[in-house]
N, C-alpha and C positions, 0 to 999 in steps of 0.2 A: 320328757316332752320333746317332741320333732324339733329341730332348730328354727324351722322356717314359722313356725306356730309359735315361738319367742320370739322372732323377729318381728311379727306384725303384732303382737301383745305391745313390744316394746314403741314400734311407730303409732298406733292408734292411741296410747297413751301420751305419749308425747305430742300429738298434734291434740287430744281432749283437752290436757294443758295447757298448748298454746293458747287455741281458739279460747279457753278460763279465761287465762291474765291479760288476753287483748279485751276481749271482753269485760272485766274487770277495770283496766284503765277508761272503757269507753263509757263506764256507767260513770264514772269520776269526772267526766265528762271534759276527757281528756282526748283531743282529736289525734289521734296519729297518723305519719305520714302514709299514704296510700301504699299500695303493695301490688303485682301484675296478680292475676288469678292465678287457678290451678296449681298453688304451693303445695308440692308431693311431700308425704312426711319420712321424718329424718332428714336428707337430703334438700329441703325447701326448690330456690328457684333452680340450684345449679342445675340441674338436667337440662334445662333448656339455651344453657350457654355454648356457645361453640369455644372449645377449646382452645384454638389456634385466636377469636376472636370474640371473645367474648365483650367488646367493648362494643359490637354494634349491637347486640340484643338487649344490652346495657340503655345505650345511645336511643334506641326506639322505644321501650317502656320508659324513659323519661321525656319524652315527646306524648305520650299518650297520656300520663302520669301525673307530669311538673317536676318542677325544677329542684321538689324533697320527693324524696318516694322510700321507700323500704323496700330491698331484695333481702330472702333470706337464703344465705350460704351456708348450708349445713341447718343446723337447727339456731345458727346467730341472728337476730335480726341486722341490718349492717344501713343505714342511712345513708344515700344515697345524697348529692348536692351539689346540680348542674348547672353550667353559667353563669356568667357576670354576676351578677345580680345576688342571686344569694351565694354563691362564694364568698364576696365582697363583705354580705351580711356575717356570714358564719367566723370568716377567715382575717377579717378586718376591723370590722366591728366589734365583735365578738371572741376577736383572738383569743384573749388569753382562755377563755372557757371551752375553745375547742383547739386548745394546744397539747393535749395530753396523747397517749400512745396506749392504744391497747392491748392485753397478754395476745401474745401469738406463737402459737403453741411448735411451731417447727423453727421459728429464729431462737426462741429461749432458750428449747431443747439442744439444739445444735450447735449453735454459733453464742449462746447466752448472750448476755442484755448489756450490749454494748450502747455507744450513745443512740445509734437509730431509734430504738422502739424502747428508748427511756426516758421516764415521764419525769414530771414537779420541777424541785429548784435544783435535783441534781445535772439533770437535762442542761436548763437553762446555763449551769455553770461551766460544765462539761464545752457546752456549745460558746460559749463566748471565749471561753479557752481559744480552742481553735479556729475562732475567726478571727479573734484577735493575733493570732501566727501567719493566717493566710492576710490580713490586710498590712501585715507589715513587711510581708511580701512583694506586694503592688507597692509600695512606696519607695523599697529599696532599691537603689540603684543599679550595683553591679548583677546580680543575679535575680533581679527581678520578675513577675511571671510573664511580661512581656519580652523580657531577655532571652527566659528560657525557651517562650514560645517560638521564639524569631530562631533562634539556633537550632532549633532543633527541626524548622523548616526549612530553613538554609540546607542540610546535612540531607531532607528527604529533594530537595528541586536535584542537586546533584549526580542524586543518587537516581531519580529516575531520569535525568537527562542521560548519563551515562549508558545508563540501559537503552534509551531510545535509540542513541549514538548507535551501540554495537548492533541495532537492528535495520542498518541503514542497509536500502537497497542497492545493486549495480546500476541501478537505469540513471539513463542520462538527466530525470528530474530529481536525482538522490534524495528520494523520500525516505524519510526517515521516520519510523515509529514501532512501537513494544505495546503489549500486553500485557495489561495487568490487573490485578485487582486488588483495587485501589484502598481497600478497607484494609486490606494487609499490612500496605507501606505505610499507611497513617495509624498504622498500631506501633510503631515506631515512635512517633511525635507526640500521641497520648501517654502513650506508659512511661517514655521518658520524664516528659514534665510532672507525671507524675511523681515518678522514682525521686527524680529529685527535690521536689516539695519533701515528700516523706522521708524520704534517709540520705539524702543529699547524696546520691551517685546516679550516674547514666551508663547507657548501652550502645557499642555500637550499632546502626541500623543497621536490619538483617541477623543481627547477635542471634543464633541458633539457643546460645543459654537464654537468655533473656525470653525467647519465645517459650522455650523447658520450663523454666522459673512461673511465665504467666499462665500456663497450659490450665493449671486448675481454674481457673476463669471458665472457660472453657465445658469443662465437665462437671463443674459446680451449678452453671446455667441448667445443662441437660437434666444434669437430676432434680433441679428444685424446681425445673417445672411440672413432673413426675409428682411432688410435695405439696403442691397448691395447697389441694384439697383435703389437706392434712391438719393444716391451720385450723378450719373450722368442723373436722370429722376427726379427730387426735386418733380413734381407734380403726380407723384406717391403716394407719401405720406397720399393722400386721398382715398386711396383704404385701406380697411380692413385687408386686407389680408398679407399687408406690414408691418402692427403694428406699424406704426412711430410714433405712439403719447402712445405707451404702453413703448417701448424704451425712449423716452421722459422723460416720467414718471418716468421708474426706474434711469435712469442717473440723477434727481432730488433727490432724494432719496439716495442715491450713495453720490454725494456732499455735501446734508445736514450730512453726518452720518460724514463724514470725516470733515466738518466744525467743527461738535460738538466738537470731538476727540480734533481738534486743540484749541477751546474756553477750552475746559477742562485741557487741558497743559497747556495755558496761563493763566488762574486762580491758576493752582496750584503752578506755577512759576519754576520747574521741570525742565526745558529747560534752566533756567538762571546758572544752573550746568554747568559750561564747560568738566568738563569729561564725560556729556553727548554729544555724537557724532553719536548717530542717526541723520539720515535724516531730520528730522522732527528739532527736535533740533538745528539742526543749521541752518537752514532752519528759526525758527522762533526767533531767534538770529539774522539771516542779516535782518531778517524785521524790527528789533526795529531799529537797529543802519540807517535802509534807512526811519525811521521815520520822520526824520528834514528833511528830502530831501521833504518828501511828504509834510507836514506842509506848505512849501516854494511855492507849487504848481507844483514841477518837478514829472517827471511821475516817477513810478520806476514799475517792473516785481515781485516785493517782498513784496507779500503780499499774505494775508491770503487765499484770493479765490483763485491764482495762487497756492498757498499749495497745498489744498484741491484738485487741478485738477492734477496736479505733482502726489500728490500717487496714485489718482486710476487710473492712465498711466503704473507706475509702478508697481502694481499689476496684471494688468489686463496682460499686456505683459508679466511680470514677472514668475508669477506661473502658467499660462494657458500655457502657450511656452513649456517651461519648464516640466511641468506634461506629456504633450504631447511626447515629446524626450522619458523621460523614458517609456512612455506604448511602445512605435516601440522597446527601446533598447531589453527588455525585452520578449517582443513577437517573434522578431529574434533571440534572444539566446535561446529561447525553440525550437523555429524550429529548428534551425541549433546545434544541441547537439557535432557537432564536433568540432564547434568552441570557444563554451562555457567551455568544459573540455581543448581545448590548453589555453586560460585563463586563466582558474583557474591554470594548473599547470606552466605558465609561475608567475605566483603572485606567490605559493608553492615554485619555485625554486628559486627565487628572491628574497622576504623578510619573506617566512615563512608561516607558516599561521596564525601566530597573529601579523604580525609585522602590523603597521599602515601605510596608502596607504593614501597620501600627495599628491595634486599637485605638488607644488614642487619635490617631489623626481621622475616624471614621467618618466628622463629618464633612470632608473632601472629599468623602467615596458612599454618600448616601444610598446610592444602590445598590451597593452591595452589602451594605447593609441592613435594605430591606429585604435583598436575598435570603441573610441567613435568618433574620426573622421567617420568615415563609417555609423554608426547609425545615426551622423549626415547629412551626404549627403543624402542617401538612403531616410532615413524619410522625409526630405525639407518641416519641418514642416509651413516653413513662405515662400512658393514657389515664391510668388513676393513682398517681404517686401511692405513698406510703398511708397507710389508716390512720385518723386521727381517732380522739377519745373527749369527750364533752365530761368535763368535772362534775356542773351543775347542772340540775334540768332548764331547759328553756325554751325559745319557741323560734321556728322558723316559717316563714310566709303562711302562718297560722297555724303549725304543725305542732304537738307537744313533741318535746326530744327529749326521751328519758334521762334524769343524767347517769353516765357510764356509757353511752351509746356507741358503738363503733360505727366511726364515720365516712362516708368515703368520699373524696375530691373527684369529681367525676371530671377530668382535664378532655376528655377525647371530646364527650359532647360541648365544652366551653371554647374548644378549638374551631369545633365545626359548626359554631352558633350562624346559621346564614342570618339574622338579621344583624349582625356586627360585621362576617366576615362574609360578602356576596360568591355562589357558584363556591363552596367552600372546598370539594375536593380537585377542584383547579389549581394546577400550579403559578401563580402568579405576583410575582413580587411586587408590582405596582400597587397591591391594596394595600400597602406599607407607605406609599409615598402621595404628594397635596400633585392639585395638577401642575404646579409649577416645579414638580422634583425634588424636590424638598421631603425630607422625612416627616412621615406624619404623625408627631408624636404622640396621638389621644388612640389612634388605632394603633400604635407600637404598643401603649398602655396596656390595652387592653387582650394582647395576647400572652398568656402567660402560660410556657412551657415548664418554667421552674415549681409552679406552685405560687399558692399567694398565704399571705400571713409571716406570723412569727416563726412559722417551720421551715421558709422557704430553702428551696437546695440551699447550701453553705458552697458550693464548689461553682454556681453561678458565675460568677467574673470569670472562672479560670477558663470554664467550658465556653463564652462568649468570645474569649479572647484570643481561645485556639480557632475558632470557627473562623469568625473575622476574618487574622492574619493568612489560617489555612488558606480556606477556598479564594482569600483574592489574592495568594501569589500564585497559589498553581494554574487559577485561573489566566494571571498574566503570562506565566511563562508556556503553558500548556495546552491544547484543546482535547477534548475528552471526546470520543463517539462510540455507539455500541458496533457490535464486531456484529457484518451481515453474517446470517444462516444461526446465530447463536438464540433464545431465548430469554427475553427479562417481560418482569412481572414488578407492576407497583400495589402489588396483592399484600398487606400488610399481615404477619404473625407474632403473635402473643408467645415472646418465651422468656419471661420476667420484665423484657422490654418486648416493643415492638419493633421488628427486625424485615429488613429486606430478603429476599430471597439471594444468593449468591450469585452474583454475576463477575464477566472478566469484562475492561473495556480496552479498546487503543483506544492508544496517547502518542500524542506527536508535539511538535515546538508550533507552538501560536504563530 
């Protein structure tokens, strides 16, 4: 029989099925959530998503739809669940029943089932493990994540004053200013703090290894956006053009390197320091002491391969996120030069122009703190976080939700809600602040870049606290403008985050 003559035996069957068991829950008299038309089978709605952005075709069938809808990704139905309002319901309310993670057929495969996309009370344990590491972080003194933030901004102001320095001109106004782009040098201050949370070492900025060492970042993004679709179509996979077994490959590669890393701490016995309190460290400190458990034949989550999976989670989310936030923060303060000089001279009248810019002291520097809020909304670099999974059935703004459902945090439309946030894709910080200046804490509330619930990001404090300290010292010491004759675009793409297009800016001394 012809292939193509199996292929539509196989879609026509498959959609007679569907249209059965929807029909079937509907005779149960069981409402579910809406869905846009013209669902193609096998394939469902993805046809109609723009690749590079699929979060606006998204964002519009939930305008026409409400705020539960059903797209279906391949032949998944996937629940859709946009703005305040039922977030709140799903994610707050209802936590713990849609705290779950569903199979996802290209992390499993790949990377296996690290904490990310692990469900029940191993999850939960896994996960308080490691918050509990990072908030004893924030409290510690000498190397604390405000310690390392500030150091490791200190080391980038230098470093790009330096440069400005040697781009100083002959003319009798000695203008002085460098080119650069800017997402570069701030991959310095991310990876760092990261590095050091996780294995307690650093890099010099500019470290050519260190750039070597992250490069799979890198190449990792390109191919797993190539994978999307892989997730909900698994035999996909056999098409060349998907690269699942190039991804494969490098997520192999990937583990082995971080395996090594850990075999080489456990040789050198480095880790048996208890004033060492990297990640890593104690991390392979609770493995010895769950040794006799293992020995016994009980299961435990602590262990070596769960290591090795555990950082390149946290990397990968970590400093990719992250680098992300600052090329928008940066890109919008050169456009917007008016908002950039109230900035700076709100820091100038504030603390000076060499005082030190602290998380903690933020509320001396309200506006720029409603800055990086704003940078955060606007940019929506992680528009639909991670999938969630509903245990039980239950019901949303009258909707039945099968339980098992794959659920999705629609962030991009909860960001761009105009009856919360006015003229939403305006760059504007003052919808962050009361008329009297003052942060305004109910609409601070209510925008949330992290996620809401019992899932939310884990690495939250650390990414707030780089943002903060970041853009209000470079802000102080710095002025950012685009380079006349060059091109920028605040045209947003989808490639696992949502990412700026590449741009260079001068920089000169404030």
């Amino acid at each position: 029989m012809p292939t193509v003559i199996v292929a539509l035996l196989i879609a026509l069957t498959y959609l007679a099925v569907s249209l059965w068991t929807r029909g079937k829950e509907e005779k149960k008299g069981k409402k579910l959530p809406p869905a846009p038309k013209w669902r193609l089978p096998v394939i469902g709605h993805a046809a109609y998503l723009d690749k590079d952005k699929p979060f606006e075709q998204i964002h519009q069938w939930s305008k026409e739809l409400g705020d539960v809808m059903t797209v279906h990704f391949g032949m998944d139905p996937v629940i859709v669940v946009s703005r305040e309002r039922m977030l709140n319901e799903a994610f707050l309310k209802q936590s713990s029943n849609f705290s779950g993670r569903p199979s996802l057929f290209v992390h499993e495969s790949c990377w296996g089932k690290g904490l990310v996309i692990r469900d029940g009370k191993e999850a939960l344990s896994l996960r308080s493990f490691i918050m509990s590491t990072i908030r004893q972080r924030i409290v510690s003194s000498a190397d604390c994540i405000q310690s390392l933030v500030s150091t490791e901004t200190t080391h980038l102001i230098d470093r790009i004053s330096a440069r400005v320095r040697d781009h100083e001109t002959p003319s009798s106004s000695a203008e002085s200013f460098a080119v650069t782009s800017i997402e570069d040098d701030l991959f310095y201050v991310v990876g760092n703090v990261m590095t050091q949370l996780a294995f307690g070492r650093r890099y010099d900025h500019g470290s050519i290894e260190f750039k070597n060492n992250a490069s799979w970042l890198t190449t990792t993004t390109e191919l797993m956006e190539r994978t999307a679709m892989i997730t909900f179509l698994p035999w996909l996979r056999w098409i060349p053009y998907f690269k699942y077994f190039e991804i494969k490959k490098k997520a192999a590669e990937v583990h082995a390197t971080m395996t090594e890393d850990i075999h080489r701490r456990r040789e050198s016995g480095d880790y048996l320091d208890h004033s060492e309190h990297d990640l890593m460290s104690v991390f392979m400190r609770r493995i010895d002491d769950e040794s006799e458990r293992i020995k016994n034949g009980e299961d435990s989550l602590f262990t070596d391969d769960m290591l090795a999976r555990i950082m390149t989670e946290l990397f990968f989310a970590g400093i990719q996120t992250e680098c992300n936030t600052f090329g928008w923060a940066f890109l919008y303060l050169a456009i917007n030069q008016d908002i950039q000089d109230k900035a700076r001279k709100h820091i100038w009248d504030e603390i000076g122009r060499d005082g030190e810019i602290r998380f903690e002291n933020r509320r001396n520097l309200p506006y720029i703190e409603a800055l990086v809020a704003e940078v955060q909304r606007i940019a929506n670099v992680a528009p639909f976080g991670l999938f969630h999974k509903n245990h039980e059935e239950t019901t949303l703004d009258g909707y039945t939700i099968p339980a098992g459902s794959i659920v999705m945090m629609n962030l991009y439309s909860t960001l761009l809600d105009e009856s919360v946030f006015a003229d939403p894709k305006a760059f504007r910080p003052e919808r962050f602040l009361t008329p009297a200046g003052e942060l305004d804490q109910r609409t601070m509330k209510r925008s949330v870049p992290y996620g809401v619930g019992s899932r939310v990001c884990m690495g939250e404090i650390i990414a707030r606290t780089e943002l903060f300290t970041v853009i209000g010292s470079l802000l102080q010491k710095f002025r950012f403008s685009l380079i006349e004759g060059e091109q920028y675009s605040t045209e947003p793409k989808l490639q696992l985050t949502v990412q700026a297009q590449k741009y260079r800016l001068r920089i000169e001394f404030a």
